[in-house]
Every structure is written in C-alpha cells, then in structure tokens.
Backbone as a printed PyTorch tensor [residue, N CA C, xyz], in Angstrom:
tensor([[[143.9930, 105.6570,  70.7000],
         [143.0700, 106.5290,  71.3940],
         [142.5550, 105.8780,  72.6770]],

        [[142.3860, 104.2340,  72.4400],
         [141.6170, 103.7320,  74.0130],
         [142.4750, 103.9870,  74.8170]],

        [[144.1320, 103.6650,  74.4080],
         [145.2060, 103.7390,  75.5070],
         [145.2440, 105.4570,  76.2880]],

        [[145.0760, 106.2810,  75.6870],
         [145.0590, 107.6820,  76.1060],
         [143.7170, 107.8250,  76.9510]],

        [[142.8810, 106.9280,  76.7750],
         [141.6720, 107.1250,  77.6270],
         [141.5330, 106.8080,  78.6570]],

        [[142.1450, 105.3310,  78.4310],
         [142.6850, 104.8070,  79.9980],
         [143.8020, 105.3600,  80.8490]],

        [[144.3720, 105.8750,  80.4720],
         [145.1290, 106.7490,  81.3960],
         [144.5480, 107.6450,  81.9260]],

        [[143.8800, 108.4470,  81.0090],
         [143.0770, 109.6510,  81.5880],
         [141.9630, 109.0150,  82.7510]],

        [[141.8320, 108.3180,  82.7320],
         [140.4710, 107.3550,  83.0820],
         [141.4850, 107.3180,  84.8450]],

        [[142.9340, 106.6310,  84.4760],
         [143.1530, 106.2110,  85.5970],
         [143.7310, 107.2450,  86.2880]],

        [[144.4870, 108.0970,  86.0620],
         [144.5590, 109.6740,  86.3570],
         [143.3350, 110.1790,  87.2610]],

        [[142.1060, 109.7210,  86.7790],
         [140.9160, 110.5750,  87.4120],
         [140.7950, 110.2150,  88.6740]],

        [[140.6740, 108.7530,  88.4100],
         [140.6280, 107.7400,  89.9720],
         [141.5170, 107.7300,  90.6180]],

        [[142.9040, 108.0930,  90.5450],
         [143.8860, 108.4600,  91.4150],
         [143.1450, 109.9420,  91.9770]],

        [[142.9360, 111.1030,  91.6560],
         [142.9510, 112.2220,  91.8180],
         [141.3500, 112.1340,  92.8380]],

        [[140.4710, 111.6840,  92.1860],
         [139.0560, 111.3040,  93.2950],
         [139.6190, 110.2310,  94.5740]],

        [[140.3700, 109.2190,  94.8510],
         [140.8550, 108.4280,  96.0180],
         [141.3730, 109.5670,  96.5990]],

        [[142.1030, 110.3480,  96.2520],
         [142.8980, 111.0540,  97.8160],
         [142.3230, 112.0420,  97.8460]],

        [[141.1250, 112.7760,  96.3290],
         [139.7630, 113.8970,  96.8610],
         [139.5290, 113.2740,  98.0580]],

        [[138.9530, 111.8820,  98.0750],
         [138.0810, 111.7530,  98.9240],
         [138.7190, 111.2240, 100.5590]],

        [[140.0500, 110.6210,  99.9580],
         [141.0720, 110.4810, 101.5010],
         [141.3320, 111.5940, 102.1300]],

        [[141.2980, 112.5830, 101.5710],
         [141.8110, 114.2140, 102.0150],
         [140.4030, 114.6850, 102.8250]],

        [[139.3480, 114.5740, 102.4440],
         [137.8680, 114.7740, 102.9610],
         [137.6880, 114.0570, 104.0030]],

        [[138.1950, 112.9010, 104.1480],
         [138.1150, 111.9870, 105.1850],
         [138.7990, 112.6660, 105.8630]],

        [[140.2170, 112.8040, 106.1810],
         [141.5310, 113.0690, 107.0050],
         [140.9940, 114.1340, 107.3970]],

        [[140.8940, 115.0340, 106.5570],
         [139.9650, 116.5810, 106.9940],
         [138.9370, 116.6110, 108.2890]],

        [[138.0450, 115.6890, 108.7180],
         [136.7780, 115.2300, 109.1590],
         [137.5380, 114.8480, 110.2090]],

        [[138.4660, 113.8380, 110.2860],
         [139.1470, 113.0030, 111.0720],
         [139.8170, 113.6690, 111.8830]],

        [[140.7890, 114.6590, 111.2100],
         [142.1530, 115.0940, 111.9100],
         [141.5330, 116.8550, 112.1080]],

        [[141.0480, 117.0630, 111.3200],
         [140.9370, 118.6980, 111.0490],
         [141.5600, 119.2600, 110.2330]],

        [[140.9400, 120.3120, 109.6860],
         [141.4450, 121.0690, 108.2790],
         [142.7560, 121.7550, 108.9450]],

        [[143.7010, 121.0890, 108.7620],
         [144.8940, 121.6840, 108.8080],
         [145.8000, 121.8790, 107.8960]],

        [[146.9650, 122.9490, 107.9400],
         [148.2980, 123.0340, 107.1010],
         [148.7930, 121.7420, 107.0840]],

        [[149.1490, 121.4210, 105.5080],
         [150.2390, 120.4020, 105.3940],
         [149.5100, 119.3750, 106.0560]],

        [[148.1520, 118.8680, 106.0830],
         [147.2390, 117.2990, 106.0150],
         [147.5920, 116.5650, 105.0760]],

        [[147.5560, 117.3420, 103.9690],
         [148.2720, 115.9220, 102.7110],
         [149.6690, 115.3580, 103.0160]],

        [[150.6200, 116.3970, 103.5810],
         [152.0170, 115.8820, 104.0370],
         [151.7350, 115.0190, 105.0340]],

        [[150.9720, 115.1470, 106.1820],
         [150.8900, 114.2040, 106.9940],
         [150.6010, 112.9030, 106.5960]],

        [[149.6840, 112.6360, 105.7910],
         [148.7610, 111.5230, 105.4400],
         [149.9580, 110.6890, 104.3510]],

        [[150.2560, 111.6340, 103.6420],
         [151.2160, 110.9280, 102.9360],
         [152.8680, 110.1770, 103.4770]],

        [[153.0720, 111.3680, 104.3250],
         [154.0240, 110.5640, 105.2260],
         [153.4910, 109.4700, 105.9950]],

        [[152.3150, 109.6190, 106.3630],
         [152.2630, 107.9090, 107.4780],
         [151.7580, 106.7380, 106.4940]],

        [[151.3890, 107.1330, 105.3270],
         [151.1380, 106.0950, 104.5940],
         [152.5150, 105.6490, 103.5470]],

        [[153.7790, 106.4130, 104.1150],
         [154.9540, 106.1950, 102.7450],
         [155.1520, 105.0380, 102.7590]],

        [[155.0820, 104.0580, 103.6820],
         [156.1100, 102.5810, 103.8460],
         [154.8340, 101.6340, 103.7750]],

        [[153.4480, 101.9510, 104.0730],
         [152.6720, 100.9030, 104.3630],
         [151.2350, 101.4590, 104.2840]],

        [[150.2460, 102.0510, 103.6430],
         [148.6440, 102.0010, 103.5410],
         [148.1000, 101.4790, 105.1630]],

        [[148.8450, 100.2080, 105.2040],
         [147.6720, 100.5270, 106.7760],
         [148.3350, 101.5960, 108.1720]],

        [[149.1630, 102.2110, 107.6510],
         [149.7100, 103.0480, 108.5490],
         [148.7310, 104.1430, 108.7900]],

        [[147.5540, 104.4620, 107.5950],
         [146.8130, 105.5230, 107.5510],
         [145.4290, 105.1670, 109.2650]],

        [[145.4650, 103.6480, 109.3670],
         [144.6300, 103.1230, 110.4480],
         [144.9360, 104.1440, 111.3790]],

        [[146.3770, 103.9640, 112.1410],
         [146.8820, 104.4100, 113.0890],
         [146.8110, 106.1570, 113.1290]],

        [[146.7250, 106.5880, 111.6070],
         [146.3860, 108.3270, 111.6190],
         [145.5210, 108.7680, 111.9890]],

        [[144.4230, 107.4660, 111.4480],
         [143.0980, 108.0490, 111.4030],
         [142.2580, 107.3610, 112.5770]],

        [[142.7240, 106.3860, 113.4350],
         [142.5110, 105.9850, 114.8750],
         [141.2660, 105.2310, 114.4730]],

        [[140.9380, 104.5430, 113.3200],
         [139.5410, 104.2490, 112.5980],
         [139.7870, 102.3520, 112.6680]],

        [[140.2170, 101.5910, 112.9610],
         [140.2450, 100.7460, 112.4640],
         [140.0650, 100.3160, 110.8560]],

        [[140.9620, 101.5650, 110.1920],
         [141.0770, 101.1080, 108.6430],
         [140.1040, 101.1890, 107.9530]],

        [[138.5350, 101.8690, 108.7770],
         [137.7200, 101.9140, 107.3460],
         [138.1710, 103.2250, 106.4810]],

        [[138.5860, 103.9430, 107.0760],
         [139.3370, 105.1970, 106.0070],
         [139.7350, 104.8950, 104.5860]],

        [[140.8020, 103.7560, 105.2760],
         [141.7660, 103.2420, 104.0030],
         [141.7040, 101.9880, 103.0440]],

        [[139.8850, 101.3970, 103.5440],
         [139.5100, 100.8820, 102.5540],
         [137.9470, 101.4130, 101.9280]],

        [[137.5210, 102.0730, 102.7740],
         [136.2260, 102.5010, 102.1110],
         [136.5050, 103.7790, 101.4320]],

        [[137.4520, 104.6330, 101.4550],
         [137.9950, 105.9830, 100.7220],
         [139.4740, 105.3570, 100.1010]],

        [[139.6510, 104.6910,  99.3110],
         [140.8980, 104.3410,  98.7640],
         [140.8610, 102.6390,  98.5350]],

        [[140.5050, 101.9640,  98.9310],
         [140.4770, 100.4420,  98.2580],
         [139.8470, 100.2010,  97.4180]],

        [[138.1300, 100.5720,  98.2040],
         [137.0350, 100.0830,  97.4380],
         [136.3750, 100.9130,  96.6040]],

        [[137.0420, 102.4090,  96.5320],
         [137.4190, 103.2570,  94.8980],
         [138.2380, 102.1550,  94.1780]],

        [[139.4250, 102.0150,  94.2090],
         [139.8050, 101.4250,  93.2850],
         [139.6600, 100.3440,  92.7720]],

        [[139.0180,  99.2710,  94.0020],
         [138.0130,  97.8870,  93.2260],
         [137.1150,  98.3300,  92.6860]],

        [[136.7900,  99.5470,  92.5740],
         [135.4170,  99.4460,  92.2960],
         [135.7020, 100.2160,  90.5450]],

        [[137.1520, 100.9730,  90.6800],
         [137.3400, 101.5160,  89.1870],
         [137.7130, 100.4720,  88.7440]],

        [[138.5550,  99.0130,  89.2920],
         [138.8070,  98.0020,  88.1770],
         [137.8420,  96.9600,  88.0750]],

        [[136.6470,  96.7910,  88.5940],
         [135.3280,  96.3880,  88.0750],
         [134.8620,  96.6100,  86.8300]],

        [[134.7080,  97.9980,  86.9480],
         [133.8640,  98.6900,  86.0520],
         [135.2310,  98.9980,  85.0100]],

        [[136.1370,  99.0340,  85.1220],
         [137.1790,  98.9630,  83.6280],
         [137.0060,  97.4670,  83.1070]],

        [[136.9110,  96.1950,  83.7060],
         [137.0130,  95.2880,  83.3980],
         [135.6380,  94.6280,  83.2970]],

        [[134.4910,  95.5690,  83.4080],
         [133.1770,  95.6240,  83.1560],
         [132.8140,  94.4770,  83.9540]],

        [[132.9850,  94.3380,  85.1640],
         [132.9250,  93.1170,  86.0010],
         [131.5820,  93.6140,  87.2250]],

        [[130.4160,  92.5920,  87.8530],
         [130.1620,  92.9200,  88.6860],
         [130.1970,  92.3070,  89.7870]],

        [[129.5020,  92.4370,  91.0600],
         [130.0190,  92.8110,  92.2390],
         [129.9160,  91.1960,  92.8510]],

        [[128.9830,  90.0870,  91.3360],
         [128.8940,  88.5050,  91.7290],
         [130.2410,  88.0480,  91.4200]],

        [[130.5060,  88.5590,  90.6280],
         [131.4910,  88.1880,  89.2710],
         [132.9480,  87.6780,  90.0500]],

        [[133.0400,  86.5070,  90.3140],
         [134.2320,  85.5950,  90.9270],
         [135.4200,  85.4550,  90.1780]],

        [[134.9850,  85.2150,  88.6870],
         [136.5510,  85.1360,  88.1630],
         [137.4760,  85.8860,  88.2230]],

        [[137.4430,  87.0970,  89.0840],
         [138.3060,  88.1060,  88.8920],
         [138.3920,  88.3480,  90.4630]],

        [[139.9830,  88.7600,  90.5020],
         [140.3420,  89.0610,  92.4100],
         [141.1320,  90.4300,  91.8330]],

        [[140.4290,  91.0840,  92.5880],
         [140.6060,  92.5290,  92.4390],
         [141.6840,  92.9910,  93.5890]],

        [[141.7860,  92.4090,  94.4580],
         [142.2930,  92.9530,  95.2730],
         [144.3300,  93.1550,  95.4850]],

        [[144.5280,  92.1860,  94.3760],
         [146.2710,  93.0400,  94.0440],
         [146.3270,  93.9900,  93.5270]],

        [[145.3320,  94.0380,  92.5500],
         [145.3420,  95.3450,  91.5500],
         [144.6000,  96.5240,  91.9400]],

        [[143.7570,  96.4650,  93.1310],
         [143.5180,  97.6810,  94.0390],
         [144.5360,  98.1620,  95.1190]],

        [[145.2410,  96.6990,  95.5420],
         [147.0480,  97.6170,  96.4590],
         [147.4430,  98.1420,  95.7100]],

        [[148.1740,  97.4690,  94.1610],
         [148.7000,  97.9510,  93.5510],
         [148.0600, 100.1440,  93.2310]],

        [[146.9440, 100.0130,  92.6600],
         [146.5070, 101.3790,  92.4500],
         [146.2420, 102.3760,  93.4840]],

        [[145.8200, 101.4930,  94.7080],
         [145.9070, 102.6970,  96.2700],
         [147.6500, 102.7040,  96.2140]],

        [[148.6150, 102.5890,  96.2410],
         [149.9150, 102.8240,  96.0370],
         [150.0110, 103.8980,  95.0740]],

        [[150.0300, 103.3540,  93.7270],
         [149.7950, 104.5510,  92.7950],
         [149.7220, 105.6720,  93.4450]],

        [[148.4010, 105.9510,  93.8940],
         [147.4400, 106.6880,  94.0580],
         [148.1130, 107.4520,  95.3890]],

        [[148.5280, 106.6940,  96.3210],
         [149.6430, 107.3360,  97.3880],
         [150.9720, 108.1230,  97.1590]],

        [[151.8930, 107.5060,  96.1850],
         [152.5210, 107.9480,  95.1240],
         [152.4240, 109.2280,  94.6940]],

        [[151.3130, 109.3250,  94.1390],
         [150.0750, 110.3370,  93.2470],
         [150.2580, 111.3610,  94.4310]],

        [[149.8400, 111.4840,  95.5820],
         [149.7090, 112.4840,  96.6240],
         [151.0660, 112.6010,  97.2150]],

        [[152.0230, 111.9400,  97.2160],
         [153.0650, 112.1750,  97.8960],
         [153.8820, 113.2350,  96.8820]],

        [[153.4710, 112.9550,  95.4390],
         [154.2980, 114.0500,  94.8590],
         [153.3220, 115.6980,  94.9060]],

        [[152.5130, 114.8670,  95.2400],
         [151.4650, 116.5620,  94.6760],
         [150.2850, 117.0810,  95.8980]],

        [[151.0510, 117.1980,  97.4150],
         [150.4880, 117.0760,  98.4190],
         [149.9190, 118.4610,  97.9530]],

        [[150.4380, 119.7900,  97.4980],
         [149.9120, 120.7760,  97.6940],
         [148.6010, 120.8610,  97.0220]],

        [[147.9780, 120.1140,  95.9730],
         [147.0040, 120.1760,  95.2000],
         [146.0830, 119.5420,  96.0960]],

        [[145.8800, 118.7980,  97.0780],
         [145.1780, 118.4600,  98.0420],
         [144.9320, 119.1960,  99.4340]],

        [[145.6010, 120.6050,  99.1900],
         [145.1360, 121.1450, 100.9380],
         [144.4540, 122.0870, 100.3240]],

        [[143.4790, 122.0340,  99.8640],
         [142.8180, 122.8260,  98.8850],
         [141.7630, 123.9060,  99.8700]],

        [[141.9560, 123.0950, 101.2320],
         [140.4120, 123.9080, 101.9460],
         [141.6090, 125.5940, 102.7380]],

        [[142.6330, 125.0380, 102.4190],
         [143.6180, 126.2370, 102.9050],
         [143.1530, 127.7680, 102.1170]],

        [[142.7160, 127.6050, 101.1260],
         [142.5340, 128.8380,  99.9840],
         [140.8230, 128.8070, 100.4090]],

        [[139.8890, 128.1790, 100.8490],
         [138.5900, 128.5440, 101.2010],
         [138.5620, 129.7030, 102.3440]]])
C-alpha cells in the first residue's frame, strides 16, 4: 500500500511542476495554442533550454520545477531545509526530467486555459 502511495504521491508532483510551469509560460509567453508543445520542445534535450524560452535567467526552471521537486523530496524523506546529510539536487534533475517527460507525452492536458 505505501508503494501505491508513493507513486500516487509522485504522479501529483509531476502534474503540479508543469501546473505551475504552464502558469508561468502562460504569464511569460501568453496564453497560446500548443504552449505545452512549445515548452516541451525547448526543454526536450536540456531543462535549461526553458531559460532561453522564457528570457528569465532560469528562475522559471528552478523556482516552478526544481525547487517543487526539492522540496517534494524533502518532505518524502522528511528532511528539512538545515538538514545537510542529504543533496537533493540529482534527484530533483532526475524528477524535473520525469516531470518533462510527464508533459511531453501529455501536452494537451496542460493547455487547459484553451477551453476557458
């Protein structure tokens, strides 16, 4: 049962990172057709490619997508924000990937402001 939770768990935090990358890009670029295709194409080969989308010097793609996911493997690993023994930061590339992954297959579930 924990294992089914954690998935669901990590499922969620994939699906809230690109809620909230899509909200960003939205703000950034404008509510346009096919924003998730964009975003996902400039991020296919490399995450900091999203810098250059979003003309931001990269806080996009770590304050909406990194430091979600340090911040979901904190709090899975019940860790806080002193807490040194732990380097979060492979296992937040690793899950902003995922999580890019995550939107590259399922861009249409993210242009959601198209149906508003």
């Amino acid at each position: 049962m924990a294992n089914k939770n954690a998935k669901a768990a990590r499922h969620a935090i994939i699906v809230d990172m690109n809620d909230f990358l899509m909200d960003y890009a939205a703000n950034k670029l404008g509510k346009q057709p096919d924003l998730a295709e964009k975003v996902a194409a400039a991020a296919k080969n490399d995450l900091s490619e999203l810098d250059s989308l979003f003309k931001d010097n990269g806080v996009g793609r770590r304050t909406k997508y990194l430091d979600l996911a340090a911040g979901f493997l904190r709090d899975e690993a019940d860790a806080d924000d002193e807490d040194t023994s732990h380097d979060f930061t492979a296992a937040s590339d690793a899950l902003a990937k995922e999580a890019m992954a995550y939107l590259s297959s399922h861009t249409n579930e993210f242009d959601r402001w198209e149906e508003e």
